[in-house]
N, CA and C of each residue as an Amber inpcrd file, in Angstrom:
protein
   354
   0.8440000  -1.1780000   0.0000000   0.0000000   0.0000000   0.0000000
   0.8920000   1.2450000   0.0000000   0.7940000   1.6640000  -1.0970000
   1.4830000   3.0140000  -1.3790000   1.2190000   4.6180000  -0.2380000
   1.9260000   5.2140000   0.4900000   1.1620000   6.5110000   1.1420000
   0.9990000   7.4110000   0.0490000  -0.2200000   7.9940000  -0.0470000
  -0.7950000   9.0880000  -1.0550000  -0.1810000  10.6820000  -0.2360000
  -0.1500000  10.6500000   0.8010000   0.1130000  12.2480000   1.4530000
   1.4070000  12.6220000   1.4180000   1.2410000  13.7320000   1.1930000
   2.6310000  14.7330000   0.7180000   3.5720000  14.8090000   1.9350000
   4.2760000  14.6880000   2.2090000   5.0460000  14.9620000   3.2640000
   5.7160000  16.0660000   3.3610000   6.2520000  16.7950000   2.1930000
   6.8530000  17.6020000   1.9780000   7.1600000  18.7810000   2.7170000
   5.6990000  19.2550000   2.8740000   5.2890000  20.7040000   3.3730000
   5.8660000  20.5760000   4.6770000   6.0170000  19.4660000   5.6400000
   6.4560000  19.2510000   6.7330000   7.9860000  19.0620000   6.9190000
   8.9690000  18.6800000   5.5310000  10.2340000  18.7690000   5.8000000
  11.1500000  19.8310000   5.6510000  12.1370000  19.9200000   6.2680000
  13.1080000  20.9740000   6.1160000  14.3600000  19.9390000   6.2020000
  15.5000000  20.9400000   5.2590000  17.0650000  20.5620000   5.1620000
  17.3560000  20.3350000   6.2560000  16.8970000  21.2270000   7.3000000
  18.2380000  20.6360000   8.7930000  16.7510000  20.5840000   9.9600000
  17.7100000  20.4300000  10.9000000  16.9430000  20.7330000  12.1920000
  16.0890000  21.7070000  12.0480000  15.1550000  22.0690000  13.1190000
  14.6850000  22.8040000  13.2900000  14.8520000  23.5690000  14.8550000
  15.0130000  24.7410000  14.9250000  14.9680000  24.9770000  16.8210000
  13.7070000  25.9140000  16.5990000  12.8820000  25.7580000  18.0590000
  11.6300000  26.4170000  18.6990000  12.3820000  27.9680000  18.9780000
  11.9000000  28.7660000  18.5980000  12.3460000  30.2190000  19.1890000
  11.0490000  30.7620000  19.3070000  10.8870000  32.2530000  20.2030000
  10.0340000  32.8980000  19.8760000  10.7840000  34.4230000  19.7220000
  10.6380000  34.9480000  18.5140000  11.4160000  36.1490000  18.4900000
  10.5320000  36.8550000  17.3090000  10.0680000  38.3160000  17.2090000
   9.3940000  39.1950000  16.6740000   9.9840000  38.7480000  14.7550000
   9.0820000  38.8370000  13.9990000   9.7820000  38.8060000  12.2930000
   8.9780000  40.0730000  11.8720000   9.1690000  40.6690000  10.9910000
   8.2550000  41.3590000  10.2450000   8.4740000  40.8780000   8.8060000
   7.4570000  40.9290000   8.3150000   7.3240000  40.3490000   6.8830000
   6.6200000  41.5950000   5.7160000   7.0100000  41.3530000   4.5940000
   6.6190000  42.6440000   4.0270000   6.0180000  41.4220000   2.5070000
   4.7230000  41.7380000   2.0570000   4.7580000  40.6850000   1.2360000
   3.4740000  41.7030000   0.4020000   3.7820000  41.7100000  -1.3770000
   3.1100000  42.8180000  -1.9860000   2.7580000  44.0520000  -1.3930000
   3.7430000  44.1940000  -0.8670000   3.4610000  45.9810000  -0.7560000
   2.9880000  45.7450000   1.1830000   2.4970000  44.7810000   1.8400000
   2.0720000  44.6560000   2.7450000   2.9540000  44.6880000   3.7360000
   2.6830000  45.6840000   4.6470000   3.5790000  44.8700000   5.7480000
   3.2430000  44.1040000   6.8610000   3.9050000  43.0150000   7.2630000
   2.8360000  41.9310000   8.7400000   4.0150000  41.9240000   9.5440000
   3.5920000  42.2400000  10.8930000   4.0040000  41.3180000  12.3000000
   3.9690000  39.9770000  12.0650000   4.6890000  39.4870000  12.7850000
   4.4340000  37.8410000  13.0250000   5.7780000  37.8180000  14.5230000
   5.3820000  36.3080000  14.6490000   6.2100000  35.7500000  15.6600000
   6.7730000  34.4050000  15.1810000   8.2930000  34.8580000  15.1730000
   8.5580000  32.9330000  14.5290000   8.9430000  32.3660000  15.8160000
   8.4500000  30.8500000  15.1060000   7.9910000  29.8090000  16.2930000
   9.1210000  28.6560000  16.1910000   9.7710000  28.6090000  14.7540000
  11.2950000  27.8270000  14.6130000  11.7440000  28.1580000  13.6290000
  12.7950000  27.8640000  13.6440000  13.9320000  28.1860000  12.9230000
  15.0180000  27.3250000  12.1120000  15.5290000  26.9130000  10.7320000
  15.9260000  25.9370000  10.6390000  17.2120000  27.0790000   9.5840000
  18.0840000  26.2270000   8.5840000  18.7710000  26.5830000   8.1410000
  18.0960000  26.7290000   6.4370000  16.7120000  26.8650000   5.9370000
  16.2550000  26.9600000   4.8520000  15.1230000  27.4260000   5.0280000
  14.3250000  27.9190000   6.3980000  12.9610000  28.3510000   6.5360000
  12.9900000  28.4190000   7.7740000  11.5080000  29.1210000   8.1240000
  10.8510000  28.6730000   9.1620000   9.2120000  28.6020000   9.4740000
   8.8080000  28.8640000  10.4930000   7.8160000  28.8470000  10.7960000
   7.2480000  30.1870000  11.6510000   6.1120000  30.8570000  11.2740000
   6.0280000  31.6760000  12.0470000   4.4180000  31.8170000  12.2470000
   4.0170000  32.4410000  13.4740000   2.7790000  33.0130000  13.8590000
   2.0790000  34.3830000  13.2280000   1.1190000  34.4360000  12.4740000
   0.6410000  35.5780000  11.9260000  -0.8790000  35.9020000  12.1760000
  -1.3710000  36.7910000  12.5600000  -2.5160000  37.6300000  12.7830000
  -3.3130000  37.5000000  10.7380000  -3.0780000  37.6000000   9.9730000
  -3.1470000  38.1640000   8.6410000  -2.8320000  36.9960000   7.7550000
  -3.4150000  36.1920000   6.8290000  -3.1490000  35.0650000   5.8510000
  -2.5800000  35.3290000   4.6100000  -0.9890000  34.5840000   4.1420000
  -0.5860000  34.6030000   2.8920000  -1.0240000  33.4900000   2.6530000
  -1.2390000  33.4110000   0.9530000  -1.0370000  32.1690000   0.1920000
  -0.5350000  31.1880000   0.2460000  -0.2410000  29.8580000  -0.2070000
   0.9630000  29.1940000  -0.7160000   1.4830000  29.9500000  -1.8330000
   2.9960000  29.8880000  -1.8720000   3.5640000  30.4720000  -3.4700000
   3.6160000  32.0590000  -3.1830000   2.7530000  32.7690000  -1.7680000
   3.3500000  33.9940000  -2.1230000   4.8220000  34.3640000  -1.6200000
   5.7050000  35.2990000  -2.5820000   6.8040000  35.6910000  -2.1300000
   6.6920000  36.7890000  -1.4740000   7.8180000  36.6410000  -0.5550000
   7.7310000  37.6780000   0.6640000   8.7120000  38.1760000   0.9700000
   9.8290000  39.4620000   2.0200000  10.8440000  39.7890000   2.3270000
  11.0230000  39.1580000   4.2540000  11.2880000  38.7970000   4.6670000
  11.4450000  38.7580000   6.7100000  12.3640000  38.7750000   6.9380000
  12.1650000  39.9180000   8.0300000  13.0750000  40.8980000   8.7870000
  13.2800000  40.1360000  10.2050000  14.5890000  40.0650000  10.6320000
  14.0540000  39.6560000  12.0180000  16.0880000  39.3310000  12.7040000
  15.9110000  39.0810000  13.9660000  17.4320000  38.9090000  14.3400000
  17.1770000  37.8340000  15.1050000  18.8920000  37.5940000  15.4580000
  19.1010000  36.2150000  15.5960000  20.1590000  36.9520000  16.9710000
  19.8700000  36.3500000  18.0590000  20.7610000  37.2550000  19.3780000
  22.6340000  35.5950000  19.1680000  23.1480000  36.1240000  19.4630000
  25.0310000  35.1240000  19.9780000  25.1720000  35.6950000  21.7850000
  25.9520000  34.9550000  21.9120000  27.2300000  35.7890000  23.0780000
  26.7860000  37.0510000  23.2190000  27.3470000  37.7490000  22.3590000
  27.2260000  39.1450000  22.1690000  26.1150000  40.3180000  21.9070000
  25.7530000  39.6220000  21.0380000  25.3230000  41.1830000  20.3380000
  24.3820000  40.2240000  19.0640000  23.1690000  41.2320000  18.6890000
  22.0050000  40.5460000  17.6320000  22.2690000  40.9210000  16.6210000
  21.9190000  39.6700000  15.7080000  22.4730000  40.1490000  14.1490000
  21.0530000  39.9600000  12.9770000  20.9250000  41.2550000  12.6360000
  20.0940000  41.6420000  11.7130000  20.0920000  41.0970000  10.4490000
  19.0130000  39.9610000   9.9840000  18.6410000  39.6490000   8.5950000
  17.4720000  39.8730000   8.2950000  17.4650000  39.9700000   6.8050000
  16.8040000  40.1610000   5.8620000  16.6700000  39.2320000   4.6250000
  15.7040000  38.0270000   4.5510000  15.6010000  37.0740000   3.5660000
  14.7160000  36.9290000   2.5990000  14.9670000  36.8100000   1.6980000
  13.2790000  36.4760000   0.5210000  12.8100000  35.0770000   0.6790000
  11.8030000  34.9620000   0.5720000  11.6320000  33.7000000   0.7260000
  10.2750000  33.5880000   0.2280000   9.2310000  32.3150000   0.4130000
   8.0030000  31.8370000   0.3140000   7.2270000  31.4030000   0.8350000
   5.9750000  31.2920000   0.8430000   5.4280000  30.4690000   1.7930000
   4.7560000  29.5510000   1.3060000   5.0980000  28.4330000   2.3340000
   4.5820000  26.9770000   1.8510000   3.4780000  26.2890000   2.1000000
   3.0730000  27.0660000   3.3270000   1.6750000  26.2570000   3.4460000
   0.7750000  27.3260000   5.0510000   0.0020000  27.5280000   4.8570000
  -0.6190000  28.6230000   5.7010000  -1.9940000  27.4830000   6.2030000
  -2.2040000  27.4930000   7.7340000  -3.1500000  27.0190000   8.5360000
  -3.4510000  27.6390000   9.7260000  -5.0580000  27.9840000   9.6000000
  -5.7320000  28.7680000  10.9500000  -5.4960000  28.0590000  11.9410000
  -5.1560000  28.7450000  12.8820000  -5.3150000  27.9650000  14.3390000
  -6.1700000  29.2030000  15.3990000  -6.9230000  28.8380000  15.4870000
  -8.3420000  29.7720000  16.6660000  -8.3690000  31.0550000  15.8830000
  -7.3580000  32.5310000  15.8970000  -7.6140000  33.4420000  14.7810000
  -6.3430000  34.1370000  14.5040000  -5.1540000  33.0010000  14.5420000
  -4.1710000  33.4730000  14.3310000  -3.6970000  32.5100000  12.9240000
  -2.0950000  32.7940000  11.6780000  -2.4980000  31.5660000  10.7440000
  -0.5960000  31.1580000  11.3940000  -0.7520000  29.8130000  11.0200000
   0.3670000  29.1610000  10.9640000   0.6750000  28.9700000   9.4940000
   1.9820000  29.5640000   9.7480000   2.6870000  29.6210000   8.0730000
   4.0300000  29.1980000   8.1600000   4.4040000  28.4370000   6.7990000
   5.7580000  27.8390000   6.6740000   6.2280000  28.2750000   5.6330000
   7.7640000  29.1410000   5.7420000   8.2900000  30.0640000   4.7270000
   9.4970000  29.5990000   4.4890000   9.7020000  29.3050000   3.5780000
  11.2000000  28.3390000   2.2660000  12.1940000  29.5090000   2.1460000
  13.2520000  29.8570000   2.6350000  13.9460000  30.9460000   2.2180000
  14.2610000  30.3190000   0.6060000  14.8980000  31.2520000   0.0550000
  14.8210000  31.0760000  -1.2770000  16.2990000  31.2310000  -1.5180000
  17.1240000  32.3710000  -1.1450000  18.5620000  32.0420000  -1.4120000
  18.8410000  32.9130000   0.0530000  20.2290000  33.0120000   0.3460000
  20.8560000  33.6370000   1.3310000  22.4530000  33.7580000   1.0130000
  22.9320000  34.6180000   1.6790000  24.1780000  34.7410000   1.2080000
  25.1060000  33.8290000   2.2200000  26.2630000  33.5480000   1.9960000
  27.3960000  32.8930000   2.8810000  27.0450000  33.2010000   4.2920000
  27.8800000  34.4990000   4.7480000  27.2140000  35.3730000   5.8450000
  26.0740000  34.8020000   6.4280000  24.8780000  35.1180000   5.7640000
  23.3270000  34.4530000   6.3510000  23.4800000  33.2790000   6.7120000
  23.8310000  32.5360000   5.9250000  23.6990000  31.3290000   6.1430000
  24.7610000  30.7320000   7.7140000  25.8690000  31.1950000   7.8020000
  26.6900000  31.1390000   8.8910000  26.2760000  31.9620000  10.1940000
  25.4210000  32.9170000  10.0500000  24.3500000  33.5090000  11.6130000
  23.3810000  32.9180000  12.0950000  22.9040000  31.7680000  10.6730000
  21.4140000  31.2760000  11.1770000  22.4200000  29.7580000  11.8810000
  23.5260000  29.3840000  11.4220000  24.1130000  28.2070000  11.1750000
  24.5710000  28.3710000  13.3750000  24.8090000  29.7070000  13.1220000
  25.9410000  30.1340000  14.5840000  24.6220000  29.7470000  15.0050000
  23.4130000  30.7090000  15.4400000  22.3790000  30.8000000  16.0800000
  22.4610000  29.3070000  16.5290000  22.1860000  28.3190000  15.8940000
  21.4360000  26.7100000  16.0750000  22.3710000  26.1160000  17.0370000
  24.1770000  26.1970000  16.0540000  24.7880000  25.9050000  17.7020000
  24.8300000  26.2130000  18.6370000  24.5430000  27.9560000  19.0680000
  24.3140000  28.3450000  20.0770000  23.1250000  27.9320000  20.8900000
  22.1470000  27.9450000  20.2630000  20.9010000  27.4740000  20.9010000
  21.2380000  26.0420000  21.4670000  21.6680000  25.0630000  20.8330000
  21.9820000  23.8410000  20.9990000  22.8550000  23.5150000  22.3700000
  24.0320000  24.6110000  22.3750000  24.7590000  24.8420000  23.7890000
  24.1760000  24.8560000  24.6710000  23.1470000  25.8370000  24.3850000
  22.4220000  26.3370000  25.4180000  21.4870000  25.2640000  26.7170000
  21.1750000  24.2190000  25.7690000  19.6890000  23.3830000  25.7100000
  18.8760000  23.5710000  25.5040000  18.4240000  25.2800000  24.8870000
  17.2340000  25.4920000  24.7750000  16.2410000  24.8690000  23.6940000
């Protein structure tokens, strides 16, 4: 018996870590609050008041705290799959490219978090 259901929408390249930290998202001209809820090294997940599409492209703003001091990104990305929960939507956003840099803050972030236990 073959499984018919997509799995997809549910995987990501790496881990994922639980955070809760402010994003802003800017998507056609719009701008949204949200709260992301994890974090991986190709997407994440975040909490939104306001519903995108699947397939719409978007900009999210948001930082990532180290040791030190918080480091400010800015990613394009997509969203993969949007679900109401009571009257807020759960959305899953595919970054789309990132530079070296990006990719080594979100990369630092995870070990740090990981140190941490959080």
């Amino acid at each position: 018996m073959t499984n018919t259901f997509n799995t997809t929408v549910n995987q990501r390249c790496e881990n994922r870590v639980s955070i809760n930290r402010p994003v802003q998202m800017q998507a056609a001209a719009q701008p949204l609050s949200a709260k992301m809820l994890d974090l991986s090294s190709c997407g994440m997940g975040v909490l939104c008041p306001s519903a995108l599409p699947a397939g719409q492209s978007l900009s999210v703003s948001f930082s990532l705290p180290d040791y030190e001091q918080e480091h400010p990104l800015c990613l394009q990305g997509e969203v993969v799959h949007t679900t109401k929960t009571q009257n807020l939507y759960l959305m899953g956003i595919v970054f789309n490219e990132m530079t070296a840099h990006q990719a080594l803050i979100i990369r630092g972030f995870m070990g740090y978090h990981h140190r941490l236990g959080a």
